[in-house]
PAMAR-173314 format. One line per 8 residues: their letters; for each residue x, y, z of C-alpha. Coordinates in steps of 0.02 Angstrom, whole numbers, plus 50000, padded with zeros to 5 digits. Layout:
BEGIN
A> X,Y,Z ~ ...
//
This chain:
BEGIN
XXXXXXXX> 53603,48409,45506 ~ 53517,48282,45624 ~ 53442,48425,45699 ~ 53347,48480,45530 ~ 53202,48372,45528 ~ 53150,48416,45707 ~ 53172,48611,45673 ~ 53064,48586,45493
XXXXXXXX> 52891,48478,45616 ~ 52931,48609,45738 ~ 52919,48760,45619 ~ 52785,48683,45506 ~ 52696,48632,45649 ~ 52693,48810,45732 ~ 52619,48888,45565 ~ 52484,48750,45551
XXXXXXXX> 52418,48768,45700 ~ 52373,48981,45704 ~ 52302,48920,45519 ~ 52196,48795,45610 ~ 52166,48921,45760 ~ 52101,49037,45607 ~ 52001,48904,45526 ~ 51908,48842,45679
XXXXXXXX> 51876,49048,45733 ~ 51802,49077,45565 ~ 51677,48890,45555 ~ 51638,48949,45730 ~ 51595,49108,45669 ~ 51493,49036,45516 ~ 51394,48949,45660 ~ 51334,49067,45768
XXXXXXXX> 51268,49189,45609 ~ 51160,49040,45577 ~ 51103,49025,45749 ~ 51143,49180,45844 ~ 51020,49126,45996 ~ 51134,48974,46050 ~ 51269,48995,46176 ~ 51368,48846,46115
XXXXXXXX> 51413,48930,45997 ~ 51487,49087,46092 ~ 51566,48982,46213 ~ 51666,48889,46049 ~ 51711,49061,45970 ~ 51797,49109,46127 ~ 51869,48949,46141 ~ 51961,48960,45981
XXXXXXXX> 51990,49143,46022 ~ 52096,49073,46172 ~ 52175,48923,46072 ~ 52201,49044,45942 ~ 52311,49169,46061 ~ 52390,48986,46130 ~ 52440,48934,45977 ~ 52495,49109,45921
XXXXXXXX> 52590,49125,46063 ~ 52665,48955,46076 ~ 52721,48937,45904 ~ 52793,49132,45907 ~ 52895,49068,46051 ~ 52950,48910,45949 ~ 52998,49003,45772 ~ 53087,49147,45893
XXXXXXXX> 53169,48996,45976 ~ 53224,48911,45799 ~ 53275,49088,45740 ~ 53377,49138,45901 ~ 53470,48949,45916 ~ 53516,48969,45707 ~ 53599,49172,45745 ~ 53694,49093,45888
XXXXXXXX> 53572,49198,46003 ~ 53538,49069,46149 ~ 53557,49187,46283 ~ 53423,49302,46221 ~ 53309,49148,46209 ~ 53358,49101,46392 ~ 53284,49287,46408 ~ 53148,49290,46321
XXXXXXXX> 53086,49097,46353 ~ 53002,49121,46534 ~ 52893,49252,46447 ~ 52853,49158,46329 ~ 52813,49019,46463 ~ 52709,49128,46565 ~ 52594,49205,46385 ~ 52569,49027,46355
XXXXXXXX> 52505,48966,46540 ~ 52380,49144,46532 ~ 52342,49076,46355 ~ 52271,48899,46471 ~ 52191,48995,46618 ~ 52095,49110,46502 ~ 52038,48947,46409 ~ 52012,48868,46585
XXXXXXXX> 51906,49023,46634 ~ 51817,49030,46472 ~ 51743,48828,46512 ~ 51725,48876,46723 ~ 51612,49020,46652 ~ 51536,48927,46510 ~ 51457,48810,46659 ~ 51366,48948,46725
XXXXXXXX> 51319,49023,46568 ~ 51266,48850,46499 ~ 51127,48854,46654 ~ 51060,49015,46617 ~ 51043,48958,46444 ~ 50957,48814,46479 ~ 50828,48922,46594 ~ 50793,49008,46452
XXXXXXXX> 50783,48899,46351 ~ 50654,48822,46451 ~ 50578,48984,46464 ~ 50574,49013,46292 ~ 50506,48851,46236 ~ 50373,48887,46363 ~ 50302,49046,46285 ~ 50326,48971,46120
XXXXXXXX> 50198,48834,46187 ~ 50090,48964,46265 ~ 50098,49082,46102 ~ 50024,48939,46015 ~ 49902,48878,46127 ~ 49862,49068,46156 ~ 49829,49063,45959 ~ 49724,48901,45942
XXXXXXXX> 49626,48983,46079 ~ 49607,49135,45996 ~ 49548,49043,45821 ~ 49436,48948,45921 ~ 49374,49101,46029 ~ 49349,49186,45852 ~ 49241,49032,45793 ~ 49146,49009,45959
XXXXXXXX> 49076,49203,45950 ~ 49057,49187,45766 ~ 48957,49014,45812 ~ 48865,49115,45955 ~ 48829,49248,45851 ~ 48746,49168,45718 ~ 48634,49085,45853 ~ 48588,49253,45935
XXXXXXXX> 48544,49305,45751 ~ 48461,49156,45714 ~ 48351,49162,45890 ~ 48329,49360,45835 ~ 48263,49305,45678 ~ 48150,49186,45759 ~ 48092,49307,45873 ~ 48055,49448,45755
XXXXXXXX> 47956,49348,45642 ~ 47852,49279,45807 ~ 47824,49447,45861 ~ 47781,49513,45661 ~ 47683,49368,45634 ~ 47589,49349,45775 ~ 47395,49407,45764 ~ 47405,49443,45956
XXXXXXXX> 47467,49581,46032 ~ 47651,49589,46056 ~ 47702,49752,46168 ~ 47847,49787,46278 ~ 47847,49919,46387 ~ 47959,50002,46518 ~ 47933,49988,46717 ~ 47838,50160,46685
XXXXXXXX> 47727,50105,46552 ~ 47807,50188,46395 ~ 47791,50078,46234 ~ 47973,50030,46196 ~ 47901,49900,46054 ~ 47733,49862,45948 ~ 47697,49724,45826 ~ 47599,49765,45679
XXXXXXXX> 47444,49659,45730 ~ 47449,49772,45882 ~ 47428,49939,45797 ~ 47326,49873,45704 ~ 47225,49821,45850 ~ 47246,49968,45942 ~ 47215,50080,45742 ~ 47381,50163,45770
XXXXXXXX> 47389,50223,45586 ~ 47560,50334,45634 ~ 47732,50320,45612 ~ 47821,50201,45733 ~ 47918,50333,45813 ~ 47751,50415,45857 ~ 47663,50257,45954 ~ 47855,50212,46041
XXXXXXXX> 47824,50394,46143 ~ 47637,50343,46214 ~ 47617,50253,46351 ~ 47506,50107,46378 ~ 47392,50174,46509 ~ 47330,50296,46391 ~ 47233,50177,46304 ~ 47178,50106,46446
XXXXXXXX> 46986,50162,46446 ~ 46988,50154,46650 ~ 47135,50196,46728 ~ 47111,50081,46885 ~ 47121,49930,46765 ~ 47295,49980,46718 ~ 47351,50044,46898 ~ 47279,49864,46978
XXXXXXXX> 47367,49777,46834 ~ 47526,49867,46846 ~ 47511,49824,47036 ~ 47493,49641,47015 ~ 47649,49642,46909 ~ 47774,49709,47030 ~ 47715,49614,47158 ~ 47719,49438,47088
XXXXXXXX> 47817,49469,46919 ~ 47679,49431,46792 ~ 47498,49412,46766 ~ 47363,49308,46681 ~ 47228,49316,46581 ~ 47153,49490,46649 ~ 47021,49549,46579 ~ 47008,49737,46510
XXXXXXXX> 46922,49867,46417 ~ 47067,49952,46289 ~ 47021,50105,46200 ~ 47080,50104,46016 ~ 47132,50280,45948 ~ 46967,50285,45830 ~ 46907,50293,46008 ~ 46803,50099,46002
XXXXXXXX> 46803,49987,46131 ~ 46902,49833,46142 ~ 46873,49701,46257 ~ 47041,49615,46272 ~ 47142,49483,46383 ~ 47311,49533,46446 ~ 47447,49417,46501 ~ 47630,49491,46559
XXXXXXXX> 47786,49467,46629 ~ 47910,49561,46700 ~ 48093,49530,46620 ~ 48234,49604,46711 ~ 48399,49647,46614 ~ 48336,49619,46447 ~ 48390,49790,46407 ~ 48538,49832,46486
XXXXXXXX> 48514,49950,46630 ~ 48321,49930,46614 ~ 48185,49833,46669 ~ 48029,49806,46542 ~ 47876,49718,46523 ~ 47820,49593,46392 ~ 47616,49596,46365 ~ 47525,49472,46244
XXXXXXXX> 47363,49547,46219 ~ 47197,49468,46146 ~ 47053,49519,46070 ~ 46912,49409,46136 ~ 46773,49510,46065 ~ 46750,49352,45944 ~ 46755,49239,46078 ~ 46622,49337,46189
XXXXXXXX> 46519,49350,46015 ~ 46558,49142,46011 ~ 46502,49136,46181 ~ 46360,49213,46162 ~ 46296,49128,46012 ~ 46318,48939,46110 ~ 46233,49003,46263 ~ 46106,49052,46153
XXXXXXXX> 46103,48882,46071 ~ 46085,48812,46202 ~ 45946,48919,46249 ~ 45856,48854,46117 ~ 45884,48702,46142 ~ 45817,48678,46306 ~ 45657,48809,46277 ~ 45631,48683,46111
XXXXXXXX> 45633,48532,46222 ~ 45502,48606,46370 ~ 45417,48697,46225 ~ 45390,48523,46116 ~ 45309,48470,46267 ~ 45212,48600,46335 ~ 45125,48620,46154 ~ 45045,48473,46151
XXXXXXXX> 44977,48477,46324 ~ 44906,48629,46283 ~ 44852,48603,46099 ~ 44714,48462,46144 ~ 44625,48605,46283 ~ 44635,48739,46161 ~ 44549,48628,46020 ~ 44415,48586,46123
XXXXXXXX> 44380,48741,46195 ~ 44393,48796,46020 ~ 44254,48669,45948 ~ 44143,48689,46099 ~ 44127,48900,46071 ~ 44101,48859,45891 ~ 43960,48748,45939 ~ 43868,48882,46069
XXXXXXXX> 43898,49016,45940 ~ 43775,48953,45813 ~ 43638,48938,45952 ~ 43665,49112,45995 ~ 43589,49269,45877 ~ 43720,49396,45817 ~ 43749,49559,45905 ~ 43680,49504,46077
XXXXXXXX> 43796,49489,46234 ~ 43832,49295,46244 ~ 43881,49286,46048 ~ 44004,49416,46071 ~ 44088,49363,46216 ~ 44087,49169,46105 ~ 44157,49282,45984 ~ 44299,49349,46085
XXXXXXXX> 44333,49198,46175 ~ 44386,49104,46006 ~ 44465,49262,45945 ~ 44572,49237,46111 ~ 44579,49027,46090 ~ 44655,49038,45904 ~ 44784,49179,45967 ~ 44814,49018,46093
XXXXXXXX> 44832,48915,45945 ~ 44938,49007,45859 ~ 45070,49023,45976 ~ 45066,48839,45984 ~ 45086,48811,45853 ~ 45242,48936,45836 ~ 45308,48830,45991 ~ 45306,48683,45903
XXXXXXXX> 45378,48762,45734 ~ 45508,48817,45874 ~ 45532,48627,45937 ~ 45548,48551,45790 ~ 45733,48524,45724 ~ 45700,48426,45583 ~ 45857,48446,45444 ~ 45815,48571,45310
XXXXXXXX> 45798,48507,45104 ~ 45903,48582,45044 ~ 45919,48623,44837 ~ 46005,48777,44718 ~ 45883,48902,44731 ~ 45870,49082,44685 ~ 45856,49201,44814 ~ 45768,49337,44723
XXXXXXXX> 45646,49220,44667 ~ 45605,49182,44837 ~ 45609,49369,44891 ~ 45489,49396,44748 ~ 45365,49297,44817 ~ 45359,49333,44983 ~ 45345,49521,44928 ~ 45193,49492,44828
XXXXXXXX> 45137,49373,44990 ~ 45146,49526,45121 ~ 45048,49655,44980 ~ 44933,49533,44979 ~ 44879,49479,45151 ~ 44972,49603,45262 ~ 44905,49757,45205 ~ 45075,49848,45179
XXXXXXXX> 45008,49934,45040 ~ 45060,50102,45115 ~ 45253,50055,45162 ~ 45390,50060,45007 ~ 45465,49903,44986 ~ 45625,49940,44878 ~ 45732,49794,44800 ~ 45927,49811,44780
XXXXXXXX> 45961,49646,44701 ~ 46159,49601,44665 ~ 46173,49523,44486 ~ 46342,49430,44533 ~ 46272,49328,44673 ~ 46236,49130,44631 ~ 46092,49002,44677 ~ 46117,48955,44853
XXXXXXXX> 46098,48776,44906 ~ 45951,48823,45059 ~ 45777,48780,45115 ~ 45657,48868,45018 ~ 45515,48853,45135 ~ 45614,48893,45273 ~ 45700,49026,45215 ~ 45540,49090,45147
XXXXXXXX> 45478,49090,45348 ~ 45630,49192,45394 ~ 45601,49305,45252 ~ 45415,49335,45305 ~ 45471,49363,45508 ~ 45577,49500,45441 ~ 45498,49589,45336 ~ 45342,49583,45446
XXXXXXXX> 45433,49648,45599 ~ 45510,49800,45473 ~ 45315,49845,45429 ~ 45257,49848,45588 ~ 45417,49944,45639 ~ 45387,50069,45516 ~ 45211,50118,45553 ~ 45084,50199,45434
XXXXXXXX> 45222,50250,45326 ~ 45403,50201,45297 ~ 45524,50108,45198 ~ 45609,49930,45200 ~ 45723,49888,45078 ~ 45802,49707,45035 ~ 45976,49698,44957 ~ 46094,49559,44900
XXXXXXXX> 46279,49542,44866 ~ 46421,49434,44906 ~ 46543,49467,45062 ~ 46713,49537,45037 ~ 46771,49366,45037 ~ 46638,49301,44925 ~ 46608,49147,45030 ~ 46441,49206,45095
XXXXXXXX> 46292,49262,45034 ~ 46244,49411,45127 ~ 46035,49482,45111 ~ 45991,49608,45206 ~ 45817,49672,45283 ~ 45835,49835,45310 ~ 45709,49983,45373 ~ 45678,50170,45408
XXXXXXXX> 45558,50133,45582 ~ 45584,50163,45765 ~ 45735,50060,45793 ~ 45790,49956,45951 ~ 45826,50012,46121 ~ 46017,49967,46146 ~ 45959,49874,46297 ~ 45849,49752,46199
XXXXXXXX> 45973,49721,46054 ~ 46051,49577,46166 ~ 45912,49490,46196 ~ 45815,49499,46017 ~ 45839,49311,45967 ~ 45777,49265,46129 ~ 45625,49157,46137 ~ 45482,49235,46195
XXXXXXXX> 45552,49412,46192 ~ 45457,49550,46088 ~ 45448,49731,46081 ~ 45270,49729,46039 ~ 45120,49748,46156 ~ 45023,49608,46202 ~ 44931,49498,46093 ~ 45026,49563,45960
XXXXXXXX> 45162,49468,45972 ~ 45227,49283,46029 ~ 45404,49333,46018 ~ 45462,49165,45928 ~ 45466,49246,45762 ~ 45662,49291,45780 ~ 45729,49138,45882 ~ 45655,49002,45718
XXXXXXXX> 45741,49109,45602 ~ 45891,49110,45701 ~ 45884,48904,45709 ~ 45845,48906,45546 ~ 45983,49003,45467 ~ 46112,48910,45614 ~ 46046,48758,45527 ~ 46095,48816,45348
XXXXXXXX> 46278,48859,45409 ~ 46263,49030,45423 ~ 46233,49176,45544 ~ 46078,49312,45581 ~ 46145,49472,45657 ~ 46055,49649,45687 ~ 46122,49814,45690 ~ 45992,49953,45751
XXXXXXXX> 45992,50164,45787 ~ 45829,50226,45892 ~ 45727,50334,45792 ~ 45815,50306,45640 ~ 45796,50112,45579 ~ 45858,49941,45623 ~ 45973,49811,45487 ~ 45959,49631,45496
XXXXXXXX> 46090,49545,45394 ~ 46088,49369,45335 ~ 46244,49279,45293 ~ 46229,49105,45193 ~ 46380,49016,45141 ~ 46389,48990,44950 ~ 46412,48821,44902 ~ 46458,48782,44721
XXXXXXX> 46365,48658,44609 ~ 46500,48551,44562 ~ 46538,48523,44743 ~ 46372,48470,44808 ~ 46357,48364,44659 ~ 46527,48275,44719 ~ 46435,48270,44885
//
């Protein structure tokens, strides 16, 4: 019986540990489902499969030991025990193998470990750099879009000439101001298929500019003559570059083109200002040197006349020489009309009124009985704020130079209206005679020039009207056909009542 307690720790014991062997295999197992990646938890499970068979093994040996000593079966045991020995030491070296191997495995895990954690930080930092690659073209995009944008409404906007052209010339873009410029009424399509040397109205002006281009890459202000499809004339002033890669796989060429027609017209008018001006100055001068001569030549002829009888030799050559002395006169005094610059008084006055009078004025002294003079009077236009005396001088030039332009018989007619604006005033002097010689038209305001013979004419008569209508603010031009009549138009700016008044 003093045996008994030993035999109940030693059987007890046995059966608690395979429960605990069994226990700690199934937490193991509960483990690694939550975390099948980690290896510390495969090296446990085979641990406790190991100390499982140990313990299985040991305490089979211990209740077949118990059970053999309480048959009277000792000899058997003596049998069976080194077995049970030797299942027990295999239980230790597999356990002993399973934490040798472990070591290895442990290694490997932590390599990958590594490893892993390493593409987990390069996943993210490949994401963040994705989401900000995403953001960065977005951000680029919208700038490209916004620069487009700019760039569009530059090249609709502009009243220049925007055109972009291949190497070879062909029209690859067109802004609107240029077909307008150029009167290209077609579809878009249509004008993208010419090529830019066609309206080119001499084709060594394109070639020499084309030249210049691929040679040094752009070009400046060069002048040329473009022909627009209603087949006019456009002088024009061409700058371009040549932009490679623009267009993928192409070169092209970016042209700004502008009219300067205004500015020759501009030109034109202050060299002719200045024309004036300096004739006016030698002219102020000149007329009073001459003016004294003339009036007492003048006085002196008058005085021999009345000693002379009429109809014999001496009176008439008195006669003709002060016929000749007041034609001297006369174009003094024109010069000095010319000279002086004095400001105009100006006051609301009605045209018509004005036209009116001079009418009656050239029936009455300038025998123009046999020419039609035909009034088109606008009802809509308003006083305009002018010199009557002087515009009454520019009237009478006109209409004089349309009689004696029109011959024994003819027509003039004077019209009124407003411009399409209806800022100016526009009258017009217009008549059916001989015309003007395209050569002349350039020179008509020019002092001292005249179509007429000699004597007949001190060709000042145009240049005061065109100081006096550049002295009102407005602007004199002349549009004329041989054989078929010549237009002078007047253009006065209107000027409201209210706002002279605030003047």
């Amino acid at each position: 019986m003093s045996f008994l307690p030993i035999w109940i720790v030693d059987v007890v014991g046995s059966i608690l540990m395979i429960v605990f062997s069994l226990l700690c295999i199934r937490l193991t197992l509960l483990l690694k489902r939550r975390d099948p990646e980690n290896v510390v938890w495969t090296y446990l499970l085979w641990v406790c499969y190991g100390l499982t068979c140990f313990a299985v093994s040991r305490s089979a040996g211990h209740l077949l030991k118990q059970l053999l000593h309480m048959k009277g079966f000792e000899d058997i045991w003596l049998t069976v025990q080194p077995y049970s020995g030797a299942i027990n030491t295999l239980m230790f070296v597999v356990v002993a193998a399973i934490t040798l191997f472990f070591q290895r495995t442990w290694t490997i895990y932590q390599g990958i470990v590594r490893d892993q954690n390493a593409l987990h930080k390069t996943h993210h930092e490949l994401l963040y750099l994705n989401r900000n690659l995403e953001e960065l073209v977005q951000e680029r995009t919208q700038e490209l879009t916004v620069s487009e944008k700019k760039y569009r409404r530059i090249f609709e906007a502009s009243r220049d000439m925007i055109l972009v052209t291949g190497t070879d010339g062909k029209i690859l873009d067109l802004n609107p101001a240029g077909r307008e410029m150029l009167k290209c009424c077609q579809r878009e399509t249509d004008i993208l298929n010419r090529y830019f040397a066609s309206f080119f109205s001499d084709d060594t002006q394109w070639k020499r500019l084309l030249n210049e281009i691929e040679s040094m890459g752009f070009v400046m202000s060069v002048e040329a003559d473009l022909k627009r499809l209603d087949g006019a004339i456009m002088k024009s002033l061409i700058s371009a570059g040549l932009s490679r890669g623009a267009i993928p796989g192409e070169d092209t060429i970016h042209f700004l083109v502008k009219d300067i027609e205004q500015r020759r017209l501009m030109e034109q008018q202050m060299a002719q200002a200045d024309k004036l001006a300096s004739i006016g100055e030698l002219s102020s001068g000149i007329a009073h040197e001459i003016n004294n001569p003339l009036g007492i030549i003048l006085g002196y002829t008058q005085l021999l006349r009345r000693n002379e009888s009429p109809n014999t030799e001496r009176h008439n050559d008195l006669v003709t020489i002060e016929k000749h002395v007041r034609s001297c006169k006369t174009i003094v005094e024109d010069l000095l009309n010319f000279a002086r610059s004095s400001p105009p008084k100006k006051e609301f006055t009605d045209l018509h009124a004005i036209i009116d009078d001079v009418i009656a004025f050239i029936h009455q002294h300038a025998g123009a009985d046999h020419v039609e003079i035909i009034r088109d009077y606008s009802p809509d236009i308003p006083p305009a704020l002018v010199d009557k005396e002087k515009i009454r001088q520019v009237l009478i030039n006109l209409i004089m130079n349309a009689r004696y332009a029109v011959g024994e018989q003819g027509n003039i007619t004077l019209a009124t209206g407003l411009d399409v604006q209806g800022d100016h005033i526009v009258l017009t002097v217009s008549d059916t005679g001989h015309g003007i010689d395209p050569d002349d038209i350039s020179r008509i305001f020019d002092p001292f020039f005249t179509t007429k013979p000699t004597g007949e004419g001190t060709g000042l008569g145009l240049s005061v009207s065109y100081g006096i209508i550049k002295n009102h603010g407005g602007e004199i031009a002349v549009d004329s056909t041989p054989e078929k009549g010549t237009v002078f138009r007047v253009l006065l700016p209107v000027v409201s009542e209210n706002h002279r008044i605030s003047e």
